[in-house]
N, CA and C atoms of all chains as a GROMACS GRO file, in nm:
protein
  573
    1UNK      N    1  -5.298   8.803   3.626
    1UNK     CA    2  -5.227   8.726   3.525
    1UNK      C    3  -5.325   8.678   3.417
    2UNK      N    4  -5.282   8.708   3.282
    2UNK     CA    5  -5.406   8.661   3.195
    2UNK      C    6  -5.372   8.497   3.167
    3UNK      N    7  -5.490   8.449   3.105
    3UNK     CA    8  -5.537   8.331   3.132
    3UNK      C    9  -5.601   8.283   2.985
    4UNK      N   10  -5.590   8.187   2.889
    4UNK     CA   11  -5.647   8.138   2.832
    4UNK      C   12  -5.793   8.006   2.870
    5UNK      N   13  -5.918   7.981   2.861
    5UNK     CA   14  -5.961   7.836   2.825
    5UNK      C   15  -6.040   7.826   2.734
    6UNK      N   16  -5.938   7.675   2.627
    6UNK     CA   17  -5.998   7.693   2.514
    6UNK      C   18  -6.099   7.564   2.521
    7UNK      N   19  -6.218   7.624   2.494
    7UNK     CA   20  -6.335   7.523   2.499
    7UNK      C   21  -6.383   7.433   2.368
    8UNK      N   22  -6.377   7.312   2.374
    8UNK     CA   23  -6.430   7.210   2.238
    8UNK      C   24  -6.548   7.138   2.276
    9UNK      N   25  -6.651   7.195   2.160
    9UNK     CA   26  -6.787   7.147   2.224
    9UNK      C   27  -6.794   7.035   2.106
   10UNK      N   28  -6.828   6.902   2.123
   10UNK     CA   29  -6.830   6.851   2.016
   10UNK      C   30  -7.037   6.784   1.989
   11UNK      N   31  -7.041   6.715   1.916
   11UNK     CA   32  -7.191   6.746   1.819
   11UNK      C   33  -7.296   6.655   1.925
   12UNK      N   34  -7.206   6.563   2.036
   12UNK     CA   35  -7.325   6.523   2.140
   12UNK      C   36  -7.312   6.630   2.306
   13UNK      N   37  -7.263   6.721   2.265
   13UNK     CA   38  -7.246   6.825   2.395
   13UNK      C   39  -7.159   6.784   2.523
   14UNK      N   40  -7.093   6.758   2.484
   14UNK     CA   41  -6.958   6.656   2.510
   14UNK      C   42  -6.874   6.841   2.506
   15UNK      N   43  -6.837   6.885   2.646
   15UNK     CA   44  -6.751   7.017   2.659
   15UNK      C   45  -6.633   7.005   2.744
   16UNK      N   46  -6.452   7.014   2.654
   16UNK     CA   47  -6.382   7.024   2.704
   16UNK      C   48  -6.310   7.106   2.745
   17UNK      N   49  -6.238   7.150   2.826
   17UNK     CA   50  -6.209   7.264   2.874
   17UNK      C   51  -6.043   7.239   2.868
   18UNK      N   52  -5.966   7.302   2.872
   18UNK     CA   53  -5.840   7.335   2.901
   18UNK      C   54  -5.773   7.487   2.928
   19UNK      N   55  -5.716   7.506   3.036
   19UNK     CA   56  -5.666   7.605   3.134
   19UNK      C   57  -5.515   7.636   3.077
   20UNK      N   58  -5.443   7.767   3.004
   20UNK     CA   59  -5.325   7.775   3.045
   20UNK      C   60  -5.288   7.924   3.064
   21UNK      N   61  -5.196   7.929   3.115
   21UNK     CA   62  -5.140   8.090   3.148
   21UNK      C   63  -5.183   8.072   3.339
   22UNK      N   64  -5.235   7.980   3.377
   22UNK     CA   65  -5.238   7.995   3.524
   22UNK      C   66  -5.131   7.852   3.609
   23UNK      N   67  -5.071   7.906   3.683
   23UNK     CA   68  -4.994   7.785   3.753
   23UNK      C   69  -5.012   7.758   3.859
   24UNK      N   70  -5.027   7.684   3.944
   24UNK     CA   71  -5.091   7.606   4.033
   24UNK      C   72  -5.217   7.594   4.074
   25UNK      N   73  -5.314   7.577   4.178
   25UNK     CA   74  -5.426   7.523   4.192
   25UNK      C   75  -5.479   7.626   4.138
   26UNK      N   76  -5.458   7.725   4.072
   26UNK     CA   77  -5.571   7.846   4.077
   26UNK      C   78  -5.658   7.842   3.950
   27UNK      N   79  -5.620   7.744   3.864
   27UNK     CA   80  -5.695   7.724   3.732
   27UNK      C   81  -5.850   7.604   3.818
   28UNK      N   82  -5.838   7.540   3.909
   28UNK     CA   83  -5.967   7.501   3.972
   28UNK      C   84  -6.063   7.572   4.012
   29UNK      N   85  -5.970   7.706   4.051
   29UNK     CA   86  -6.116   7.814   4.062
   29UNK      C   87  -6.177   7.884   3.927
   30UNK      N   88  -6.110   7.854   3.846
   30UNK     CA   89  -6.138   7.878   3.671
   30UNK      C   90  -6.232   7.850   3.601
   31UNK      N   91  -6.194   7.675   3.648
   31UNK     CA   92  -6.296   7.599   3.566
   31UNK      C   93  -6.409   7.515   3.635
   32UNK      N   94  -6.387   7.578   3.775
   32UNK     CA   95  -6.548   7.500   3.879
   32UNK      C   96  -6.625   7.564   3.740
   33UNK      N   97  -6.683   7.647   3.777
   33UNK     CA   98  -6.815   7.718   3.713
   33UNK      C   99  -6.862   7.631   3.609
   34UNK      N  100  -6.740   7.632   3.520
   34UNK     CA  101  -6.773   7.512   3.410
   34UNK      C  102  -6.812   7.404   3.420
   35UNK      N  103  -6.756   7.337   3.502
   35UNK     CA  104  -6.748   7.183   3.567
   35UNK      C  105  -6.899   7.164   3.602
   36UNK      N  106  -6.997   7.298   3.660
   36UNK     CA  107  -7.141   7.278   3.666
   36UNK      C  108  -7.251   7.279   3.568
   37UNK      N  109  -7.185   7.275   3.461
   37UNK     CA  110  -7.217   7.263   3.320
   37UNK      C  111  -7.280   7.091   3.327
   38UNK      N  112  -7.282   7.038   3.329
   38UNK     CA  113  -7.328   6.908   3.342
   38UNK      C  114  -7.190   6.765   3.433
   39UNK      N  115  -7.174   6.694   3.422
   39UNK     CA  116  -7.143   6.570   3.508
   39UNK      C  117  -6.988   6.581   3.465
   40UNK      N  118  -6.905   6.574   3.543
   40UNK     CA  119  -6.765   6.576   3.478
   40UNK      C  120  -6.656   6.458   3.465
   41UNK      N  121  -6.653   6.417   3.307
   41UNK     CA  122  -6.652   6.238   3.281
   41UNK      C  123  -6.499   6.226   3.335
   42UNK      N  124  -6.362   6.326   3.286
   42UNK     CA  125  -6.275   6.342   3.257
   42UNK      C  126  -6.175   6.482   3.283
   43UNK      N  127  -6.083   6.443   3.353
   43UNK     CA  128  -6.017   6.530   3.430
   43UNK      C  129  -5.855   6.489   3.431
   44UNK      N  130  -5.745   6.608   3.374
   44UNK     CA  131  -5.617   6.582   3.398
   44UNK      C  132  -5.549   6.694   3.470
   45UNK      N  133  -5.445   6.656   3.538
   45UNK     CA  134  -5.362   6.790   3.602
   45UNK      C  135  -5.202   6.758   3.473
   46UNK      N  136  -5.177   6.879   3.469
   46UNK     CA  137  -5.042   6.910   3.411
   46UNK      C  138  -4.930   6.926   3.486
   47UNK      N  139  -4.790   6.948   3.448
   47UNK     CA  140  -4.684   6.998   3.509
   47UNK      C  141  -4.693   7.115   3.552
   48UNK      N  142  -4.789   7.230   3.425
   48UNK     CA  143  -4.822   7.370   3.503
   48UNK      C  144  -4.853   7.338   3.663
   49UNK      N  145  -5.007   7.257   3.662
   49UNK     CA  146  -5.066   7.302   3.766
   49UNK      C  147  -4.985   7.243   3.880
   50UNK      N  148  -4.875   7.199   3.878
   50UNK     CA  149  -4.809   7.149   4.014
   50UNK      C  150  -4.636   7.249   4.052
   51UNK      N  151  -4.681   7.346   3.907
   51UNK     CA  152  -4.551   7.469   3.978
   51UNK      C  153  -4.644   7.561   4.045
   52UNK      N  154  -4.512   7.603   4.096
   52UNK     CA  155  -4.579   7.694   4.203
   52UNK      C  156  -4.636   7.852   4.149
   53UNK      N  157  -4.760   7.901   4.260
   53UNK     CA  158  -4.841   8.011   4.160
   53UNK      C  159  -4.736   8.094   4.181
   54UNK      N  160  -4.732   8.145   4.298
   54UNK     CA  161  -4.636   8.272   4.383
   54UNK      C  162  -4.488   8.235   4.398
   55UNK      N  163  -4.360   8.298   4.340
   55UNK     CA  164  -4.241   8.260   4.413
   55UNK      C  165  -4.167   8.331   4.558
   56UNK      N  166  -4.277   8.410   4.613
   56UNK     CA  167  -4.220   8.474   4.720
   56UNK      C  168  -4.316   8.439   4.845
   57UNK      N  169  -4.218   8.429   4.927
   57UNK     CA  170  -4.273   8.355   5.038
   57UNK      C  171  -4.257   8.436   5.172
   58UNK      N  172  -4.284   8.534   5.287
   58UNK     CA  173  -4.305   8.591   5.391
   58UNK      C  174  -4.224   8.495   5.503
   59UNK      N  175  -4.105   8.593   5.575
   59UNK     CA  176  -4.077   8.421   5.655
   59UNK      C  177  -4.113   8.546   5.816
   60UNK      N  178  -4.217   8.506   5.914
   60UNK     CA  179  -4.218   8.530   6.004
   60UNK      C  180  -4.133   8.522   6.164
   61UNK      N  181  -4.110   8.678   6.200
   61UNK     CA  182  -3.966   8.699   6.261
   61UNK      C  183  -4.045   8.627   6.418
   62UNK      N  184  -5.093   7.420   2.888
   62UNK     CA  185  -5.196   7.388   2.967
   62UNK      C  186  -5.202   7.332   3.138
   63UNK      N  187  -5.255   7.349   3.244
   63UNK     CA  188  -5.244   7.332   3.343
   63UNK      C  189  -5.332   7.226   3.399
   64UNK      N  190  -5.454   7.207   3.336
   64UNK     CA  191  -5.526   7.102   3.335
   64UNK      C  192  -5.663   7.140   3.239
   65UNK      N  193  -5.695   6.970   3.241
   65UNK     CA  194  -5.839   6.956   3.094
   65UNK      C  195  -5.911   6.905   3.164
   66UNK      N  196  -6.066   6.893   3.186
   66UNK     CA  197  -6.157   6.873   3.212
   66UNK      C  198  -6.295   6.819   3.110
   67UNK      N  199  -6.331   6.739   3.112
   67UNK     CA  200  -6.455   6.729   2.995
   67UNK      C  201  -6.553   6.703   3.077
   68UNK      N  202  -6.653   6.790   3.029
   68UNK     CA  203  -6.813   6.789   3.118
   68UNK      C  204  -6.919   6.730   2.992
   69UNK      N  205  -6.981   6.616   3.034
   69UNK     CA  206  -7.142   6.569   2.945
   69UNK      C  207  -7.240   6.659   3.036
   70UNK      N  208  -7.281   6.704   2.873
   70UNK     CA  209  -7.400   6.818   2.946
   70UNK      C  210  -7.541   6.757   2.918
   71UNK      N  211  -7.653   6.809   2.969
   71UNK     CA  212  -7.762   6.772   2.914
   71UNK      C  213  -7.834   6.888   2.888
   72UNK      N  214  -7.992   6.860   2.827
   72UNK     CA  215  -8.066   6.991   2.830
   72UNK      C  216  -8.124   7.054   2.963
   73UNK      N  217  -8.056   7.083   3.020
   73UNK     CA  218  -8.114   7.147   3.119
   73UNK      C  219  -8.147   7.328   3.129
   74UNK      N  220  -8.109   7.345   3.025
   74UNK     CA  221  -8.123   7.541   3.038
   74UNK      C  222  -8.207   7.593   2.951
   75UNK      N  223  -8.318   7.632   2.995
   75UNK     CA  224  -8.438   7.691   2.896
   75UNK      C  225  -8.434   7.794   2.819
   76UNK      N  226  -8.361   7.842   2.891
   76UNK     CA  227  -8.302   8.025   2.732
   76UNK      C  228  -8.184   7.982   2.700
   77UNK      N  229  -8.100   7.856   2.730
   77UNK     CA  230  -7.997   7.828   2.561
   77UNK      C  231  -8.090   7.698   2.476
   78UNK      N  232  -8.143   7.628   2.540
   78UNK     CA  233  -8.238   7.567   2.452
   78UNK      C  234  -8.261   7.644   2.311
   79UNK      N  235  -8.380   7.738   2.414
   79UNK     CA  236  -8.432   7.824   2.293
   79UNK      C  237  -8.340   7.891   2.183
   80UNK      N  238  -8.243   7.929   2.251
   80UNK     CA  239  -8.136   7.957   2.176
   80UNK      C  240  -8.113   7.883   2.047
   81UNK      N  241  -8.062   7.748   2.092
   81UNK     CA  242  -8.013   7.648   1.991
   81UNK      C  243  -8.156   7.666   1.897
   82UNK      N  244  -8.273   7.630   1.929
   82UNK     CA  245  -8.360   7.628   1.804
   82UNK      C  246  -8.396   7.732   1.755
   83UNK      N  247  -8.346   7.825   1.798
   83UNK     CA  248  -8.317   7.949   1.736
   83UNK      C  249  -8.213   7.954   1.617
   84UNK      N  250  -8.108   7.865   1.639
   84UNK     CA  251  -8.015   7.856   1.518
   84UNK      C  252  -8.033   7.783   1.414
   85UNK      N  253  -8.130   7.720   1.439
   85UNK     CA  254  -8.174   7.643   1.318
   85UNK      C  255  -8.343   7.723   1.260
   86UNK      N  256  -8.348   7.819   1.303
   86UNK     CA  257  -8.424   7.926   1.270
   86UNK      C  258  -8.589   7.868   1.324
   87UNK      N  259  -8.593   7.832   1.472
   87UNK     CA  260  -8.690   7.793   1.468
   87UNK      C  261  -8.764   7.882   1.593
   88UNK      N  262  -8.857   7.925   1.581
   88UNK     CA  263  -8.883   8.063   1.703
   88UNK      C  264  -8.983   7.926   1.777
   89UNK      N  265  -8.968   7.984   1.949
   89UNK     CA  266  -9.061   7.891   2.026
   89UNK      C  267  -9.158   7.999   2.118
   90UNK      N  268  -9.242   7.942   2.152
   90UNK     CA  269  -9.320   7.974   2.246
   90UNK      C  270  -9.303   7.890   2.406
   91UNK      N  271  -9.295   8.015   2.516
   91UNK     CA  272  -9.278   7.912   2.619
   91UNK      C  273  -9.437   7.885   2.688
   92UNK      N  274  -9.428   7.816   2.835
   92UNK     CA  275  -9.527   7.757   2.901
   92UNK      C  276  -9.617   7.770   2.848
   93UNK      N  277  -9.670   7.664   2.737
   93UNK     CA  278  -9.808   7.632   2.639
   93UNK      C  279  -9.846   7.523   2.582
   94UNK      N  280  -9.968   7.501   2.555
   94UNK     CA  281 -10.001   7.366   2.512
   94UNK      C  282  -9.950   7.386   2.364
   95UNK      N  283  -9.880   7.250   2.384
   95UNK     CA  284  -9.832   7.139   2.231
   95UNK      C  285  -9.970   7.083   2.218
   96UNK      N  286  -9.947   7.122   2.056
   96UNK     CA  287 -10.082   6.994   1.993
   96UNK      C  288  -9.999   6.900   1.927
   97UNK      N  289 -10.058   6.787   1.901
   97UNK     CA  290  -9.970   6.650   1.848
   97UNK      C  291 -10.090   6.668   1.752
   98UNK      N  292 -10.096   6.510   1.657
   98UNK     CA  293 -10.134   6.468   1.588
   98UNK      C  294 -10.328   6.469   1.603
   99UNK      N  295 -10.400   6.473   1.569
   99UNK     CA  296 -10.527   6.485   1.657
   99UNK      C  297 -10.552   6.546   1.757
  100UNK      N  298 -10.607   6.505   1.858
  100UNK     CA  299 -10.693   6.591   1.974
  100UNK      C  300 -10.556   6.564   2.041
  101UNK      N  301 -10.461   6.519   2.020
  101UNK     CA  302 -10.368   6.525   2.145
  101UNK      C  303 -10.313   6.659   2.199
  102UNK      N  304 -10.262   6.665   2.295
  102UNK     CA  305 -10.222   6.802   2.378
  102UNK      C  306 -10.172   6.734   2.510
  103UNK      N  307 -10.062   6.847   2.490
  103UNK     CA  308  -9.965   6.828   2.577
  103UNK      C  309  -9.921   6.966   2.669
  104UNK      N  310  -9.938   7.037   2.802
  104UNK     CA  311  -9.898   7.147   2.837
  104UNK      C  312  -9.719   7.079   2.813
  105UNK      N  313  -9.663   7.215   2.810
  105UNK     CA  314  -9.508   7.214   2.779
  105UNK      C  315  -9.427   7.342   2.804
  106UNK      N  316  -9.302   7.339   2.817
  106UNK     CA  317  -9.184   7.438   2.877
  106UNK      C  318  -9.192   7.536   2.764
  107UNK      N  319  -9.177   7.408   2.650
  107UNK     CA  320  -9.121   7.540   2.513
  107UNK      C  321  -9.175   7.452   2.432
  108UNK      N  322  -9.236   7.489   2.315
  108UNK     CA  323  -9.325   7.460   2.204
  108UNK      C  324  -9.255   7.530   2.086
  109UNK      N  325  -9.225   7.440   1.993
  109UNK     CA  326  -9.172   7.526   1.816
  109UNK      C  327  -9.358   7.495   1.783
  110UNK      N  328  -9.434   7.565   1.725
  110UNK     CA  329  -9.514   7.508   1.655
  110UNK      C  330  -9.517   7.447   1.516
  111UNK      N  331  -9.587   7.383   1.487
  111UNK     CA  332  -9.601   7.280   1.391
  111UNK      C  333  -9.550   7.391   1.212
  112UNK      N  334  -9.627   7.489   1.182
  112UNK     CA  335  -9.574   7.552   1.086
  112UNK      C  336  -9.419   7.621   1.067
  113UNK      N  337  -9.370   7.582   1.173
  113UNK     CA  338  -9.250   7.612   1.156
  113UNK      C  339  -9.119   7.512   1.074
  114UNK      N  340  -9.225   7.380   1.144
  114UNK     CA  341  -9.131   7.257   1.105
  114UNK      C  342  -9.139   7.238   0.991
  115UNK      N  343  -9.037   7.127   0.963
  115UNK     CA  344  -9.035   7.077   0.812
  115UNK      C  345  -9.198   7.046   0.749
  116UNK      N  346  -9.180   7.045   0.643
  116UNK     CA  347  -9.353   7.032   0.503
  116UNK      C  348  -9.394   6.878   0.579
  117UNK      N  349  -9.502   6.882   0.641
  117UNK     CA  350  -9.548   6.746   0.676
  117UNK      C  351  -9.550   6.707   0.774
  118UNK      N  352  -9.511   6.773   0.906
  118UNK     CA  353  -9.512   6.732   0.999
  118UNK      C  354  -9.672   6.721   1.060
  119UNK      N  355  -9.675   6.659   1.174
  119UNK     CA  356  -9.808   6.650   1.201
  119UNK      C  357  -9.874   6.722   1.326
  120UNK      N  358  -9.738   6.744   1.408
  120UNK     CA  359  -9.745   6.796   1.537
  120UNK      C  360  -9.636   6.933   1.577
  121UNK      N  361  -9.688   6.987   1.698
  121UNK     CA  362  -9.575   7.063   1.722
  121UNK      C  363  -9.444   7.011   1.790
  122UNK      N  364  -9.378   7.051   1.810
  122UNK     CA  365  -9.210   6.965   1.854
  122UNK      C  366  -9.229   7.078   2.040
  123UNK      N  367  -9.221   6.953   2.131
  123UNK     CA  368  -9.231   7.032   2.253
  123UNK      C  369  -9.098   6.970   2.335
  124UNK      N  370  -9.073   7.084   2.467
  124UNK     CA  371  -8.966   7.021   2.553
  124UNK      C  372  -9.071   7.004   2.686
  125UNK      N  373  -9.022   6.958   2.766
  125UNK     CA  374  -9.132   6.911   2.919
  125UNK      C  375  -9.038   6.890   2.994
  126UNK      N  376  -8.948   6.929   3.136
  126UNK     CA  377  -8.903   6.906   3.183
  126UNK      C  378  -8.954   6.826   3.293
  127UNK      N  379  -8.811   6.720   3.288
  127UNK     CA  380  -8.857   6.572   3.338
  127UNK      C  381  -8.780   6.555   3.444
  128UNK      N  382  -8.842   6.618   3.584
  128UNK     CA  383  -8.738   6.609   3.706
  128UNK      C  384  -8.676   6.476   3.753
  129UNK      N  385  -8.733   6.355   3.705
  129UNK     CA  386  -8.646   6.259   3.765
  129UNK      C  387  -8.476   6.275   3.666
  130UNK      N  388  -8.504   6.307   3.543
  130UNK     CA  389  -8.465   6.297   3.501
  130UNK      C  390  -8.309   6.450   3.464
  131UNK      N  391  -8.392   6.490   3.545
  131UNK     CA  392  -8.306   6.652   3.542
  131UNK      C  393  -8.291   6.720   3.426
  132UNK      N  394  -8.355   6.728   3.326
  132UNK     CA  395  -8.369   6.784   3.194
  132UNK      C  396  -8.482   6.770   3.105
  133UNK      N  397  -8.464   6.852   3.001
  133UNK     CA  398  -8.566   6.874   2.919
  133UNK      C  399  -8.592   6.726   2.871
  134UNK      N  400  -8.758   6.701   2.855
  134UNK     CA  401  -8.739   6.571   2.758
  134UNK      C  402  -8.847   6.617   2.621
  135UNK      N  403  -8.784   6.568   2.518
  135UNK     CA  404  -8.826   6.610   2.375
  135UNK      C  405  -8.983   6.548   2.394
  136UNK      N  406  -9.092   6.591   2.357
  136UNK     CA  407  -9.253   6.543   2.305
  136UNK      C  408  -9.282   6.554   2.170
  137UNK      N  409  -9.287   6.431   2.090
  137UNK     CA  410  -9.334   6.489   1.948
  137UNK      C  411  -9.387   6.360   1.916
  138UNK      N  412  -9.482   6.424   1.824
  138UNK     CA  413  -9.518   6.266   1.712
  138UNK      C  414  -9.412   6.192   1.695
  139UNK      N  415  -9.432   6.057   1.682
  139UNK     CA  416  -9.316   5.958   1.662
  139UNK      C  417  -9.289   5.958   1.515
  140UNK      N  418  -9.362   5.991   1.407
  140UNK     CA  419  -9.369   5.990   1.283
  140UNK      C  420  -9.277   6.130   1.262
  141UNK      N  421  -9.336   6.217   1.271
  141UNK     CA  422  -9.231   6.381   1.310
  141UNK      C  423  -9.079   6.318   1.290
  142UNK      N  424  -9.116   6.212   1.418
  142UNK     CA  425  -8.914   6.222   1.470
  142UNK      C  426  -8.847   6.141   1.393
  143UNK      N  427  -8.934   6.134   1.322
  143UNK     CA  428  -8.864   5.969   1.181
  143UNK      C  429  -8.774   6.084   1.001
  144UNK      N  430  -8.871   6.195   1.057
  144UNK     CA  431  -8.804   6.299   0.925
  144UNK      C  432  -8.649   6.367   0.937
  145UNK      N  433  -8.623   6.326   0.804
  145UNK     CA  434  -8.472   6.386   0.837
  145UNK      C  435  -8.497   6.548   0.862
  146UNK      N  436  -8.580   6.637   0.802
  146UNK     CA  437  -8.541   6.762   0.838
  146UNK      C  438  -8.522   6.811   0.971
  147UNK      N  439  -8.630   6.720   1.061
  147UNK     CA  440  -8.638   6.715   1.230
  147UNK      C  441  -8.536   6.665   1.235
  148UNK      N  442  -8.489   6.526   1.228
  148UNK     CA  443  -8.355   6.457   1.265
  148UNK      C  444  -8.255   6.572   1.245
  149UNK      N  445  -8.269   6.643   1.134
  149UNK     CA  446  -8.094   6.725   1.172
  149UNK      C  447  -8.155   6.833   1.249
  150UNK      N  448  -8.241   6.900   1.256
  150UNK     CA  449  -8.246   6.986   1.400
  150UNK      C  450  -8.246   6.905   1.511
  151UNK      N  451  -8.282   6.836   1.570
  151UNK     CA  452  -8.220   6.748   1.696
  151UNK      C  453  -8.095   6.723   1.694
  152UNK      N  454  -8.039   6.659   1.567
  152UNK     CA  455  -7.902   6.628   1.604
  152UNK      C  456  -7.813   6.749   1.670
  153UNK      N  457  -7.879   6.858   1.594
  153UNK     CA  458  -7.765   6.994   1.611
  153UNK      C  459  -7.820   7.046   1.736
  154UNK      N  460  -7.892   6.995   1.847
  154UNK     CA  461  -7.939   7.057   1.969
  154UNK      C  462  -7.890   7.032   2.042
  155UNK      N  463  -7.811   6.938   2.086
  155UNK     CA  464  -7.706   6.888   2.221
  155UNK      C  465  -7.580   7.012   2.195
  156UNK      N  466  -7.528   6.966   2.100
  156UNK     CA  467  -7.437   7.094   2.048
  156UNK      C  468  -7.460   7.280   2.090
  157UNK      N  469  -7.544   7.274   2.003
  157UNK     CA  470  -7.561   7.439   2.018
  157UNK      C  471  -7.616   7.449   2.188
  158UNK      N  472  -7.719   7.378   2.233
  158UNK     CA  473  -7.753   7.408   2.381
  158UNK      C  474  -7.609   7.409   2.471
  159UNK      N  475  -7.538   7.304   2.457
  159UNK     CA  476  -7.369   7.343   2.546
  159UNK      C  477  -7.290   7.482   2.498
  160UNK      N  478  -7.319   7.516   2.320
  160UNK     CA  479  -7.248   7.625   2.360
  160UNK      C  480  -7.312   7.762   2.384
  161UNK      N  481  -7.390   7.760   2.396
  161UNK     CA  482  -7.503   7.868   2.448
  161UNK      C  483  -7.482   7.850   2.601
  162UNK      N  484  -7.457   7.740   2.710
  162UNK     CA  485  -7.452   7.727   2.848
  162UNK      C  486  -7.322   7.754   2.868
  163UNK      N  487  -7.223   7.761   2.764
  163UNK     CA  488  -7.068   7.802   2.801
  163UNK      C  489  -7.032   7.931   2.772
  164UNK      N  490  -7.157   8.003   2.677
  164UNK     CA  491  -7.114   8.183   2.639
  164UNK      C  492  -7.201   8.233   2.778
  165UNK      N  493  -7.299   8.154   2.820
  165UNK     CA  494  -7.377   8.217   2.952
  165UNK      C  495  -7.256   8.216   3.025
  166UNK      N  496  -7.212   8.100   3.070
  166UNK     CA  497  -7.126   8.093   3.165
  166UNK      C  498  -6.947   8.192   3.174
  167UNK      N  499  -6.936   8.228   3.033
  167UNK     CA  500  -6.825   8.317   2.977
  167UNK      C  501  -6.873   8.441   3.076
  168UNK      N  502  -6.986   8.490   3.044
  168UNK     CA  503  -7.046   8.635   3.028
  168UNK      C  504  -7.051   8.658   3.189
  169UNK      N  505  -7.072   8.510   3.263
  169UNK     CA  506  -7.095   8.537   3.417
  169UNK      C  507  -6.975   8.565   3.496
  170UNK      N  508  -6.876   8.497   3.429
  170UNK     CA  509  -6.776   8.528   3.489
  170UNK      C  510  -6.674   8.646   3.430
  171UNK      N  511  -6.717   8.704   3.344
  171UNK     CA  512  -6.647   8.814   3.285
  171UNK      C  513  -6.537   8.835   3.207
  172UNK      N  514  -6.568   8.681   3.128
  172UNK     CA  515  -6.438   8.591   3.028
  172UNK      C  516  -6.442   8.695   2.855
  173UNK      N  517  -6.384   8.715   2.840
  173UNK     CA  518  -6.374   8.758   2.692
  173UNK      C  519  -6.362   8.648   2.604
  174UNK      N  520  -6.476   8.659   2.488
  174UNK     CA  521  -6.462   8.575   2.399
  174UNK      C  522  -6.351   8.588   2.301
  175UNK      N  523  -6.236   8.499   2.244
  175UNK     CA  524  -6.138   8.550   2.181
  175UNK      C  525  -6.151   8.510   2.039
  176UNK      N  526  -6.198   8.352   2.026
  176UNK     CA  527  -6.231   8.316   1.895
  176UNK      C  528  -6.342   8.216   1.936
  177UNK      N  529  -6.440   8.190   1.790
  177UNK     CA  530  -6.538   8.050   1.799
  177UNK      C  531  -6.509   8.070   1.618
  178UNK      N  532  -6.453   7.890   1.628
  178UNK     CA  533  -6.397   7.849   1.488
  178UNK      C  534  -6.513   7.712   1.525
  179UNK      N  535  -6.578   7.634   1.387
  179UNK     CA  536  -6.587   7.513   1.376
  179UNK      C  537  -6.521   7.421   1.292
  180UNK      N  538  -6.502   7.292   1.343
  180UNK     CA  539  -6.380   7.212   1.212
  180UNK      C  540  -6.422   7.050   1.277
  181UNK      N  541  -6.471   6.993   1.147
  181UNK     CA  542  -6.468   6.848   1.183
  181UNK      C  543  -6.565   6.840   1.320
  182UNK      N  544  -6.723   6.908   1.250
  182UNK     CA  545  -6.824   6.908   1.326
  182UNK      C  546  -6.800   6.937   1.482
  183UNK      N  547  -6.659   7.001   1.547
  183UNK     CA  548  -6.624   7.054   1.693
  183UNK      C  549  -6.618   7.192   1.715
  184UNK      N  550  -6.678   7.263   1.772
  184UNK     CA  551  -6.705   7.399   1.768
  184UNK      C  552  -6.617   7.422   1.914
  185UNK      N  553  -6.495   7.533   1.854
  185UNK     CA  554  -6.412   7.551   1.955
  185UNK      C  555  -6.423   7.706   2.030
  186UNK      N  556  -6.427   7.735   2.100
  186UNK     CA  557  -6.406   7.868   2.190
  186UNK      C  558  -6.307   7.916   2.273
  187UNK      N  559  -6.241   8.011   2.234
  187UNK     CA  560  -6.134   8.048   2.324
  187UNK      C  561  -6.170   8.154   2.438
  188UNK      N  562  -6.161   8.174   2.537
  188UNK     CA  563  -6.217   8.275   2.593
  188UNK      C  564  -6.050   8.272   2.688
  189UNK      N  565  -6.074   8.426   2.741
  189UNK     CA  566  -5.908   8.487   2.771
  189UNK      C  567  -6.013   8.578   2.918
  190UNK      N  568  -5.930   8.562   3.016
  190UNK     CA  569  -5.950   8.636   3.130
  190UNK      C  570  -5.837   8.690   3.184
  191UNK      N  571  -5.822   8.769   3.299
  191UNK     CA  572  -5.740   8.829   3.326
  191UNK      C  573  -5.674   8.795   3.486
   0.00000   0.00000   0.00000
């Protein structure tokens, strides 16, 4: 599934990130990498990230 | 959007460093002695030398990484750091070093760059994965 994050670096290196085109937890595996970019001040979850990724579910017989 | 994150970065990365003073057209030398003002000397990470800098400076502009501190720390004449031509290359080094640690970090993970616009001194990047 493609994926946008659009990054705003501003002039004291101050880097924000925002995730869309992914729905549920899977944009955390997105933006760890980033997140080790230095100390992370500020953090929100959306309505995306709390629908669900997959709508099909396996029901065991 | 699914979620935002904001990371404070510091200097911690020695080839986007160089990078950034690279954009302000300044070539460095790594692991070498800085000369300051007089007999001073300083061994250092990365050294711009002194003819590179603005007309007048007295010393070379060095980085020294400062483990308590987990990042590069700037070495220069104190007089140096009083000139505006230095002042706006520093100012523009927090900046360019984050986005030099976020095209590294694009490239590692195999992100396509889609756009880099600047507006109202914020330099934005879109990067698109799959």
């Amino acid at each position: 599934m493609a994926y946008t994050i659009t990054v705003n670096i501003d002039e004291q290196g101050n880097v924000s990130l925002e995730v869309k085109g992914i729905k549920g937890a899977g944009c955390e595996k997105v933006l760890r990498p980033f997140e080790q970019l230095g100390k992370v001040v500020e953090e929100k979850k959306t309505a995306e990230y709390y629908q669900a990724e997959v709508g099909i579910t396996a029901r065991q017989q | 959007m699914s979620k935002y994150v904001k990371v404070a970065t510091k200097l911690t990365d020695i080839d986007c460093l160089e990078a950034a003073l690279k954009d302000s057209g300044l070539p460095c030398e790594r692991n070498t002695v800085a000369h300051g003002w007089g007999r001073a000397r300083q061994q250092a990470d990365l050294v711009v030398r002194k003819k590179h800098l603005p007309q007048g400076c007295l010393g070379d502009l060095a980085f020294v990484w400062d483990e308590r501190l987990g990042a590069f720390n700037l070495v220069m004449d104190e007089l140096d750091g009083r000139r505006s031509g230095v002042q706006t290359v520093l100012s523009r080094l927090p900046q360019r070093h984050a986005y030099h640690r976020v095209m590294k970090q694009a490239r590692s993970q195999g992100l396509a760059v889609q756009q880099v616009t600047e507006q109202g001194g914020v330099v934005q990047v879109v990067l698109r994965g799959a």
